[in-house]
C-alpha positions as CSV (number, residue, x, y, z in Angstrom):
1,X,137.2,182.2,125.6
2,X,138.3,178.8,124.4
3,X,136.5,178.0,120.9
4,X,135.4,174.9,120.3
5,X,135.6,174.7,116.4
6,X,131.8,173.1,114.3
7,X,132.7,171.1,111.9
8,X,129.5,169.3,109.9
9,X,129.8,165.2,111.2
10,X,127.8,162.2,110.3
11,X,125.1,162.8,112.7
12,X,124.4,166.5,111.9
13,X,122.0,165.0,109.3
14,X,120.2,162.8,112.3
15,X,120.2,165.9,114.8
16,X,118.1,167.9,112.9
17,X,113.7,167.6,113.8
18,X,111.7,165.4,111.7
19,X,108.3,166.2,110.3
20,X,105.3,165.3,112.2
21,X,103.6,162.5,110.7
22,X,102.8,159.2,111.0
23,X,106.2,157.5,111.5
24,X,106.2,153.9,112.1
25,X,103.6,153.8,108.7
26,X,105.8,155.8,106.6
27,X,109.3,154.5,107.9
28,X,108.2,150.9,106.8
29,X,107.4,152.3,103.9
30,X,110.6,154.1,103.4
31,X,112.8,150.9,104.1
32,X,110.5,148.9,101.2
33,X,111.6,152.1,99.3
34,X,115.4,152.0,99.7
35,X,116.0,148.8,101.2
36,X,114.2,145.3,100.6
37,X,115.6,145.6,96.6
38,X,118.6,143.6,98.9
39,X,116.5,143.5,102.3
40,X,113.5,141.2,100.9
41,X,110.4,141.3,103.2
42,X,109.7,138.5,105.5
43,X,106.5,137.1,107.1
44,X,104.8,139.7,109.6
45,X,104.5,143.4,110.1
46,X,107.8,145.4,109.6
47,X,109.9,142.6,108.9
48,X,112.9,142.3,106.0
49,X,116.1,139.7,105.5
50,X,119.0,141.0,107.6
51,X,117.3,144.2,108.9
52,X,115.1,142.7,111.3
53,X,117.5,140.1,112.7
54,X,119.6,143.7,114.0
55,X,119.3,146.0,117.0
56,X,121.6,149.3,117.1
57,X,121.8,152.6,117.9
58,X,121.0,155.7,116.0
59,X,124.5,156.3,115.4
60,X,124.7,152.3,114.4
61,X,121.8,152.7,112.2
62,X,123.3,156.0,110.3
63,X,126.5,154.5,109.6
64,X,124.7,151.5,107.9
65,X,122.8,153.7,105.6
66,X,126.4,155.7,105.1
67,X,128.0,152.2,104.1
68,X,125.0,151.3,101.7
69,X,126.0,154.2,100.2
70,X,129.2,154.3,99.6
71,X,129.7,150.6,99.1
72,X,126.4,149.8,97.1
73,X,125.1,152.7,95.8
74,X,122.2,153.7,97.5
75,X,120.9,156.9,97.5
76,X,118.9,157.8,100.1
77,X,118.0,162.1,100.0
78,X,118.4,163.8,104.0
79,X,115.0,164.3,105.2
80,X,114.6,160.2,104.1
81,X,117.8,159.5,105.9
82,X,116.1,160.9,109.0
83,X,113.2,159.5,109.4
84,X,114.9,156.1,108.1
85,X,117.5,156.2,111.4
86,X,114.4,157.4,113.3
87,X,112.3,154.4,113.0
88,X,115.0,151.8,113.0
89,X,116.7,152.8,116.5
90,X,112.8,153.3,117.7
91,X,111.5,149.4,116.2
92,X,115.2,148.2,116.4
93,X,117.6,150.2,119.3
94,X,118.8,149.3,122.2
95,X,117.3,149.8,125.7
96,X,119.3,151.5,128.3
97,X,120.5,148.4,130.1
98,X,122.4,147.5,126.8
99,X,123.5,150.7,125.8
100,X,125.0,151.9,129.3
101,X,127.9,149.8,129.1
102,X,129.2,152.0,126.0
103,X,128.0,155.4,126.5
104,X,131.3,156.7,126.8
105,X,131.5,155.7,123.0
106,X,128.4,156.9,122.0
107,X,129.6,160.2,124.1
108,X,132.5,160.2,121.7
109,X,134.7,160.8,124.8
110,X,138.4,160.0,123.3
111,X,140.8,158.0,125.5
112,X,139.1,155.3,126.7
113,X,141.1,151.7,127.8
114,X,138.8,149.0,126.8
115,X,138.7,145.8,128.1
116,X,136.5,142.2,127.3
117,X,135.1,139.5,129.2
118,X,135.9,137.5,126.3
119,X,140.0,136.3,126.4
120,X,140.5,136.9,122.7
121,X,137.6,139.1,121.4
122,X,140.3,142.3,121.9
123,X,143.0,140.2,119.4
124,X,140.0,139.1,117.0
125,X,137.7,142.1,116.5
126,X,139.0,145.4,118.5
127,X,142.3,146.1,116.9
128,X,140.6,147.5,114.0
129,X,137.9,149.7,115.7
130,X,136.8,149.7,119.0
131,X,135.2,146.8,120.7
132,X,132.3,148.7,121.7
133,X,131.3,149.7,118.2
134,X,130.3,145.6,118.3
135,X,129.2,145.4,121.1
136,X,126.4,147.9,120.4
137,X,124.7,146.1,118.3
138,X,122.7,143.2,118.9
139,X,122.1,140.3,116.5
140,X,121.2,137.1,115.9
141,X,123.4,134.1,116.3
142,X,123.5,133.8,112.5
143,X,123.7,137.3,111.7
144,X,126.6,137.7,113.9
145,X,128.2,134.2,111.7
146,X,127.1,136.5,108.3
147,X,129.1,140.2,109.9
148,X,132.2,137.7,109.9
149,X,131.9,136.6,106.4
150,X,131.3,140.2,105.3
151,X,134.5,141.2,107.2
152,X,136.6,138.4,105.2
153,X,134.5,139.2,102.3
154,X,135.4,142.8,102.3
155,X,138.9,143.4,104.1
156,X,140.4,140.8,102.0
157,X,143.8,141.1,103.5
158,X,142.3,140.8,107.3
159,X,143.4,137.2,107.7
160,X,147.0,138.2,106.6
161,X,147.1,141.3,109.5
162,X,148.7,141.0,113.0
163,X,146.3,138.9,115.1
164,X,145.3,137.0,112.5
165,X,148.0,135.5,110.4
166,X,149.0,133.3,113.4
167,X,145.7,131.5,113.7
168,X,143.2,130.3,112.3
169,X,141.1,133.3,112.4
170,X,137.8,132.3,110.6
171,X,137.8,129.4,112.2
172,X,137.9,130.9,115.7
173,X,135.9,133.9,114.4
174,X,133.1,131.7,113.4
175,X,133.7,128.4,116.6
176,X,134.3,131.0,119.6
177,X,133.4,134.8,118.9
178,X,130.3,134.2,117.0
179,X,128.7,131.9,120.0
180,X,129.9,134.1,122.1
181,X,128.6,137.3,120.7
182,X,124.9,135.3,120.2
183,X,125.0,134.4,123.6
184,X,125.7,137.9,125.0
185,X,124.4,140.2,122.5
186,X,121.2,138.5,121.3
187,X,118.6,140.8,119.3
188,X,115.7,138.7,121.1
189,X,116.6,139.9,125.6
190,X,114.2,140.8,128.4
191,X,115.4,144.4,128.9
192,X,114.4,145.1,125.4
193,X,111.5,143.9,125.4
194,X,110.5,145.8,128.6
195,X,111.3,149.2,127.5
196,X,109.2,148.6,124.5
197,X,106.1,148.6,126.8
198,X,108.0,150.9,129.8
199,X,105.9,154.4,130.0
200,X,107.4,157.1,127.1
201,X,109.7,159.5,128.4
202,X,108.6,162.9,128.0
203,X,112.0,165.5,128.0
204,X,109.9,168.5,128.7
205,X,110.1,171.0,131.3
206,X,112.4,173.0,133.1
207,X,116.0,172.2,134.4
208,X,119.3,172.7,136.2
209,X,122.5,171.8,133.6
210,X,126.2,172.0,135.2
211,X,129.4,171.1,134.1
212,X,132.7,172.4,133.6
213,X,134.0,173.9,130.3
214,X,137.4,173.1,129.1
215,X,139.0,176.3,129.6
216,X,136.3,178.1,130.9
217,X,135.4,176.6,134.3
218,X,132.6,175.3,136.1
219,X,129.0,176.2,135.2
220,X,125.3,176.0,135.8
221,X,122.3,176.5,133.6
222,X,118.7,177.3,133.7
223,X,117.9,174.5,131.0
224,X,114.0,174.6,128.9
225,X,112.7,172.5,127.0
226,X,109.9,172.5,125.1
227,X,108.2,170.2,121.8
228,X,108.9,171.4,118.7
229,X,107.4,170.9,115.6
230,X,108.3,167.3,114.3
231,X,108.2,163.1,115.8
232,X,109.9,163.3,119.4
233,X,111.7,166.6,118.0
234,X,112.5,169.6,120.5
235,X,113.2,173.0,121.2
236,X,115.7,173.9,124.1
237,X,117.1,177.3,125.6
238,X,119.8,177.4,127.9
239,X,120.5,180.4,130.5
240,X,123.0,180.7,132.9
241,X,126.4,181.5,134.0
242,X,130.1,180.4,134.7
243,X,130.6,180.7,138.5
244,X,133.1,183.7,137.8
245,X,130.1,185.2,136.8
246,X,130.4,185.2,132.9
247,X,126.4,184.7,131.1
248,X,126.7,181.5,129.6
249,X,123.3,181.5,127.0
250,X,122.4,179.3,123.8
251,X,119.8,177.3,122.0
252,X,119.5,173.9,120.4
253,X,117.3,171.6,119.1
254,X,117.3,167.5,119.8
255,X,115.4,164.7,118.5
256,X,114.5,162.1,120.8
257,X,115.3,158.6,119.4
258,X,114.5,155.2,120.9
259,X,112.6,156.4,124.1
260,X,115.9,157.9,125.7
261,X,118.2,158.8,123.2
262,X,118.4,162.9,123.5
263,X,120.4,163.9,120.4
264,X,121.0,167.9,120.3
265,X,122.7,170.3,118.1
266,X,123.1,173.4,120.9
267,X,125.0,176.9,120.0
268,X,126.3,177.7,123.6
269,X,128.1,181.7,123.1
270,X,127.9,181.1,119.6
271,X,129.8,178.1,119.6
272,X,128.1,175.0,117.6
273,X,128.1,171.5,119.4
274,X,126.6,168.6,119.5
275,X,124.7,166.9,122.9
276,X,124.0,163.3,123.3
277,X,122.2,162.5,126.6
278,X,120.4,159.9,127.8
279,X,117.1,160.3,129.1
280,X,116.1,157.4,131.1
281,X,117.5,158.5,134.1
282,X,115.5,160.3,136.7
283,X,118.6,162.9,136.3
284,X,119.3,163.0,132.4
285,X,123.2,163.1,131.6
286,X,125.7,163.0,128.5
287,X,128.2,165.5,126.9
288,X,128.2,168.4,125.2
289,X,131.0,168.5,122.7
290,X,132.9,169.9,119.9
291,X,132.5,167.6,116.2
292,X,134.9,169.3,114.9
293,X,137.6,168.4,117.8
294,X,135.5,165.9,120.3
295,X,138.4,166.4,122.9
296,X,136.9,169.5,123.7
297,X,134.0,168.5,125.7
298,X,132.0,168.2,128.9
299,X,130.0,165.9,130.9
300,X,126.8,167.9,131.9
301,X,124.0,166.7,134.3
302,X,120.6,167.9,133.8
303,X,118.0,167.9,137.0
304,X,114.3,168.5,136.5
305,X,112.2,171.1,138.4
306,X,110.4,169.5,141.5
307,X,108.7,171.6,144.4
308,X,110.3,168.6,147.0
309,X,113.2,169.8,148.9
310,X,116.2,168.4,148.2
311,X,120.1,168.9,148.0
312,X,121.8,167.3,144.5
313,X,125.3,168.7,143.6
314,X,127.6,171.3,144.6
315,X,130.2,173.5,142.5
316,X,133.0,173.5,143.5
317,X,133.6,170.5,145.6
318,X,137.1,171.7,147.7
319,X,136.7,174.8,149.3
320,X,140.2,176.5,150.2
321,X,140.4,177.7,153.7
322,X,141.5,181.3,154.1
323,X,139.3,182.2,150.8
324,X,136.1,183.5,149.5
325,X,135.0,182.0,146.4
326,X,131.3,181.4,144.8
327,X,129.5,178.6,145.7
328,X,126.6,176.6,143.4
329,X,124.1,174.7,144.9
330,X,121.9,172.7,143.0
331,X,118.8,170.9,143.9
332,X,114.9,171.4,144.1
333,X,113.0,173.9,146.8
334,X,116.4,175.5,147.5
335,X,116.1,178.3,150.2
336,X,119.4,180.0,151.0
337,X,117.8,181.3,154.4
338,X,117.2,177.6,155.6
339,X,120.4,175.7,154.4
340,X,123.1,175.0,156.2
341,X,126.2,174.9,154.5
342,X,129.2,173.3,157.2
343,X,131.2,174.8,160.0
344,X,133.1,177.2,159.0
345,X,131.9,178.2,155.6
346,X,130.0,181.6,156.2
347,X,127.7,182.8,153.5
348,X,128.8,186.3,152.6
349,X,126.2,187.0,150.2
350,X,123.3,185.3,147.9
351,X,123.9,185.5,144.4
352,X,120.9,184.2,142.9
353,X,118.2,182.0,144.2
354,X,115.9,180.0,142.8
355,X,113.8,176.7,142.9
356,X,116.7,174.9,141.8
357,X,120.0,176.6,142.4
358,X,121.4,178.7,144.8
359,X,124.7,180.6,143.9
360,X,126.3,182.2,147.5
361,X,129.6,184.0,148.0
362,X,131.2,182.0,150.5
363,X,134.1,182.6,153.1
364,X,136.0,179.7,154.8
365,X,137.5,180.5,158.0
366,X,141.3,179.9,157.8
367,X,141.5,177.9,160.7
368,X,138.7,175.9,159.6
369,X,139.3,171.6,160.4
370,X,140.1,170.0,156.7
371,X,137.2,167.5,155.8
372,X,133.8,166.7,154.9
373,X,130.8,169.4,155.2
374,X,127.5,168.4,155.4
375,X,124.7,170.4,153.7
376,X,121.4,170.6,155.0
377,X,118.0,171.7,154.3
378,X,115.4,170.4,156.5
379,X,115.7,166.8,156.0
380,X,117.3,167.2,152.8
381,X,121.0,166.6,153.2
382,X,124.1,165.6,150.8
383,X,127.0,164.4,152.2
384,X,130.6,164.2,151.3
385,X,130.3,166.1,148.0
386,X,131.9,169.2,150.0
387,X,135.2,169.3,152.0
388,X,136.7,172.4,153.0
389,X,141.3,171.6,152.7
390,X,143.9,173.8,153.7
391,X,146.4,171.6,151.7
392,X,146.5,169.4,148.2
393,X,148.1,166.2,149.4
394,X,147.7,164.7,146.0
395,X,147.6,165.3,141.9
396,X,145.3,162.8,139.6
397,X,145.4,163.9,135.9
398,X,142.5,162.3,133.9
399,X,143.4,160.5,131.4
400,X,146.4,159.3,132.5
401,X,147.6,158.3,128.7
402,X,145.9,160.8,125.6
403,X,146.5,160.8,122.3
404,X,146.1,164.2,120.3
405,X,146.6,164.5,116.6
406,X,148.5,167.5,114.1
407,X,145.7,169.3,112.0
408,X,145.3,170.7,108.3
409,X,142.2,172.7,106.8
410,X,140.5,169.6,105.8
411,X,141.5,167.7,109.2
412,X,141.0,169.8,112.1
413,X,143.6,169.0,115.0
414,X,142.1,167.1,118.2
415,X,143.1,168.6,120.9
416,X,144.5,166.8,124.4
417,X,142.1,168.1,127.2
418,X,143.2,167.1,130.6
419,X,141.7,167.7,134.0
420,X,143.3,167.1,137.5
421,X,141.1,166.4,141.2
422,X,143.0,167.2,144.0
423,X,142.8,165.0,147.2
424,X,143.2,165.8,151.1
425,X,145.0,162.5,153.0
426,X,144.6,161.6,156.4
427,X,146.1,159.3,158.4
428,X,144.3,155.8,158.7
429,X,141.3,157.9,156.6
430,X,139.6,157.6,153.1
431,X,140.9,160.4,150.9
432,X,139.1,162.7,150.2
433,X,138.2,164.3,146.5
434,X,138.2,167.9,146.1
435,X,137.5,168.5,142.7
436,X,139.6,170.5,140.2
437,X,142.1,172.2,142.4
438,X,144.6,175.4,140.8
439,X,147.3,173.7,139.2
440,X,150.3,174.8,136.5
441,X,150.3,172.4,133.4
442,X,153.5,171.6,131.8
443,X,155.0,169.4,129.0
444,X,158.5,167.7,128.8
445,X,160.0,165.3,126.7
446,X,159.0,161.6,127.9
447,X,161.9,160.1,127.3
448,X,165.1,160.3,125.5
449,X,164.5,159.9,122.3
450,X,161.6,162.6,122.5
451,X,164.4,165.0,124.1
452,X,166.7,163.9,121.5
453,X,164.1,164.4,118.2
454,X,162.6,167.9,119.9
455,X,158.8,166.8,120.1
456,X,158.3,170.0,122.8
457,X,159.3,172.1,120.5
458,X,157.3,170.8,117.4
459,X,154.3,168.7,118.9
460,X,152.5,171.8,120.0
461,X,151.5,173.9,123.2
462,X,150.4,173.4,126.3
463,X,148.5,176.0,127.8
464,X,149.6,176.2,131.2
465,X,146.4,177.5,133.3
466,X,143.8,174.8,131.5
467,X,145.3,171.6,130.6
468,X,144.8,172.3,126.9
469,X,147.2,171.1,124.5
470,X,146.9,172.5,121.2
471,X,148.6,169.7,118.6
472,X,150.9,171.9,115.6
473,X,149.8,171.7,111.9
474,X,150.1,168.2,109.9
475,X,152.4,167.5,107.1
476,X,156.4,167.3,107.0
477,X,158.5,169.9,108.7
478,X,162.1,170.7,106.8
479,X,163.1,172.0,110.4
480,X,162.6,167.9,112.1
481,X,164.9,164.9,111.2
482,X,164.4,163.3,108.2
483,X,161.4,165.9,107.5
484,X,159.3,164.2,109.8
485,X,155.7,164.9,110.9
486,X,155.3,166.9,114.0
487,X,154.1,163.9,116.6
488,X,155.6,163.6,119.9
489,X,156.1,161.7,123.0
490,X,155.2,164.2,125.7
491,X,155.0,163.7,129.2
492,X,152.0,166.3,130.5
493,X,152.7,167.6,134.4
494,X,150.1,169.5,136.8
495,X,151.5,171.2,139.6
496,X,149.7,172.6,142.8
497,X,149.8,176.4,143.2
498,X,150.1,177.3,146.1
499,X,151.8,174.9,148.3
500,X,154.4,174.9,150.7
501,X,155.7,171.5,149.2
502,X,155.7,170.4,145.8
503,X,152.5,168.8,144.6
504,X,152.3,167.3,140.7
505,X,151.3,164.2,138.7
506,X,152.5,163.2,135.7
507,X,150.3,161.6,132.5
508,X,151.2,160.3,129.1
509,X,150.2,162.7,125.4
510,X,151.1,161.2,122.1
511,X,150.8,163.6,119.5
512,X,150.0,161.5,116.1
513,X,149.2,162.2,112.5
514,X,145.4,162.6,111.6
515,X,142.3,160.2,111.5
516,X,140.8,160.2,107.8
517,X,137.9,158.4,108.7
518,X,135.8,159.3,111.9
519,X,132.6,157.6,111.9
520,X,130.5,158.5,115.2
521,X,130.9,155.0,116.4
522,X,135.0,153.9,115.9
């Protein structure tokens, strides 16, 4: 089994449950504690200099008492710590309108492609860290003026970097970004202050998870979840299986912050990761992910228990024709005697059945017409989720451009993870998205200086049935020119098994040196 190596992060000291008391009264009291010696107290309930002029999210909040910390001193012991980020992302988060934008950030899913509505906000303030790490925050006009002068304060060489030496950087800074930023990003909006008095979300009950594990393959999970001991803390159990039948069982628990926020530390097979998730969807998603390597994740969707019929998501979403295979179908009031699953699929045998998932063997006729199946259940139906193909017209790797990085003791590797969906091409149609098809993964040099310098040999390994490419160990190699590290240049290839023509795409892997400092928000 693929591991996906723990390794103790920022937010391991958030994850864990606070104690049941009364929060709001004692987290006031613990900011007058560690904070208003700097953060005096203002006028009104709950109120200090700086502090209350801010909005963030737990992770935001949790690097701030980090950097009072380490650049002021503060002190502040690990059960304080957590109720302090507690009670500032519940008084001062963000509500899910404001947060969605970003939560592939605060997913900590790697390789993501920014981009701004602002023409110069990606020269001015995301070359350093990522734009999104600003944009989840939201301030006041003359707070956001007050973050520039701390930058210049602090990074003293910042107007003499690239982007900034060949303009007048404060002066933009402070004329264009900082209106900008209080125009767009205001602590005072109307979709804060609506989920302040929206109905509290309560996480309990029962569930269907699915996702696909790097490595391991699709899955689906009999997810409960129950209150634990603590303020919006939680217990959950997880129990179910791969669809190659492997038992896929853990146990977690999560605080809830902000409303929504679901923040989980889960041991899946013995395997210690993290969960963020966010909760104010009627069908909770997020990731479930690796801190030691937060590469090696998975996007997971969680559906609640309901006694309505109705049809959600299917596992896999291409069905070969000519082949059996096993077949997930999740939903609510699922009865495998009443659905109907497409011409030409024939269900060969029921797995497991329950309220909501069904797992069938399934055979596809080999003569059966490529396309779209329709599943139905009374008047419960989903539609092109589920084709049946008798060909892969065409590759897409995910991402298209990765970076992975060497590793030592002390700085884990990070892996590249890369997926591939398979689509079936008509004439004068739409494609049509299969899913993760079978494919061969490859790596070659990507051009000719990385032929020329080796990086295949020295970057690392691809493994050729997952997509997984495991980075070689940091530091100088006597066997490379001039000693150098073992980065590379690689061009990453996934090939169709199976196919009377040649079938591949091609994506992008730089293999660099490590990250020393890897806050939960870049």
């Amino acid at each position: 089994m693929t591991k996906l190596r723990p390794r103790p992060g920022l937010m391991a000291l958030v994850l864990c449950a606070l104690p049941a008391s009364g929060m709001a009264a004692e987290g006031a009291q613990l900011v007058d504690r560690y904070c208003s010696g700097c953060h005096q107290p203002q006028a009104g309930e709950g109120s200090w200099s700086r502090i209350s002029a801010q909005r963030k999210t737990p992770e935001g909040w949790d690097m701030t008492i980090a950097r009072m910390g380490i650049m002021h001193g503060v002190q502040v012991p690990g059960e304080d710590r957590r109720e302090l980020v507690k009670y500032l992302a519940d008084s001062r988060g963000l509500a899910p309108q404001e947060s969605a934008p970003q939560r592939a950030l605060i997913e900590r899913r790697l390789n993501r492609v920014e981009s701004f509505d602002h023409p110069t906000f990606q020269q001015m303030c995301a070359r350093c860290h990522t734009g999104g790490r600003v944009l989840l925050q939201r301030r006041t006009e003359e707070d956001w003026a007050k973050l520039v002068n701390f930058h210049v304060g602090q990074y003293q060489t910042l107007e003499f970097q690239s982007n900034a030496r060949d303009r007048d950087w404060l002066g933009l800074a402070l004329d264009d970004i900082v209106p900008w930023l209080g125009d767009n990003f205001s602590v005072q909006s109307d979709a804060w202050d609506s989920w302040q008095q929206a109905t509290p979300v309560d996480p309990t009950g029962r569930f269907q998870m699915w996702g696909s594990w790097p490595g391991q393959g699709a899955f689906v999970a009999a997810v409960e979840i129950e209150a634990a001991e603590g303020d919006d803390a939680y217990r959950m159990s997880v129990d179910g299986h791969f669809l190659d039948g492997r038992e896929l069982q853990g146990q977690g628990m999560a605080t809830l912050f902000t409303g929504y926020e679901w923040r989980a530390q889960l041991s899946l097979d013995g395997q210690s990761l993290l969960q963020v998730l966010d909760f104010s969807q009627d069908m909770p998603s997020g990731r479930v992910f690796d801190a030691g390597d937060e590469a090696m994740g998975m996007q997971v969707t969680l559906l609640p228990e309901a006694q309505e019929t109705s049809i959600e998501a299917v596992l896999p979403r291409g069905l070969k024709a000519g082949e059996r295979t096993t077949l997930a179908v999740i939903g609510t009031g699922l009865d495998a005697d009443a659905l109907e699953v497409g011409e030409g699929v024939e269900v060969i045998e029921v797995l497991k059945q329950e309220n909501g998932l069904l797992l069938l063997e399934v055979a596809v006729d080999g003569s059966a017409t490529p396309g779209w199946r329709t599943l139905r259940q009374a008047d419960a139906t989903l539609e092109r989720k589920l084709a049946v193909y008798d060909r892969v017209d065409r590759l897409e790797i995910s991402p298209d451009f990765a970076v992975a990085r060497v590793g030592a003791e002390q700085t884990p590797a990070v892996s590249g993870v890369f997926r591939v969906e398979g689509f079936l091409e008509g004439e004068g149609q739409q494609p049509i998205a299969l899913g993760e098809v079978p494919v061969n993964w490859s790596v070659s040099p990507w051009d000719e200086t990385a032929e020329q310098d080796g990086d295949v040999t020295f970057a690392g390994v691809m493994d050729k049935a997952s997509g997984i490419f495991s980075p070689s160990g940091a530091g100088p190699n006597p066997e490379r020119k001039y000693d150098t590290n073992n980065a590379g240049n690689l061009r990453v290839s996934a090939t169709a098994r199976g196919q009377s023509e040649a079938v591949s795409d091609d994506a992008q892997l730089i293999v660099t040196v490590q990250r020393w400092n890897n806050p939960p928000l870049r």
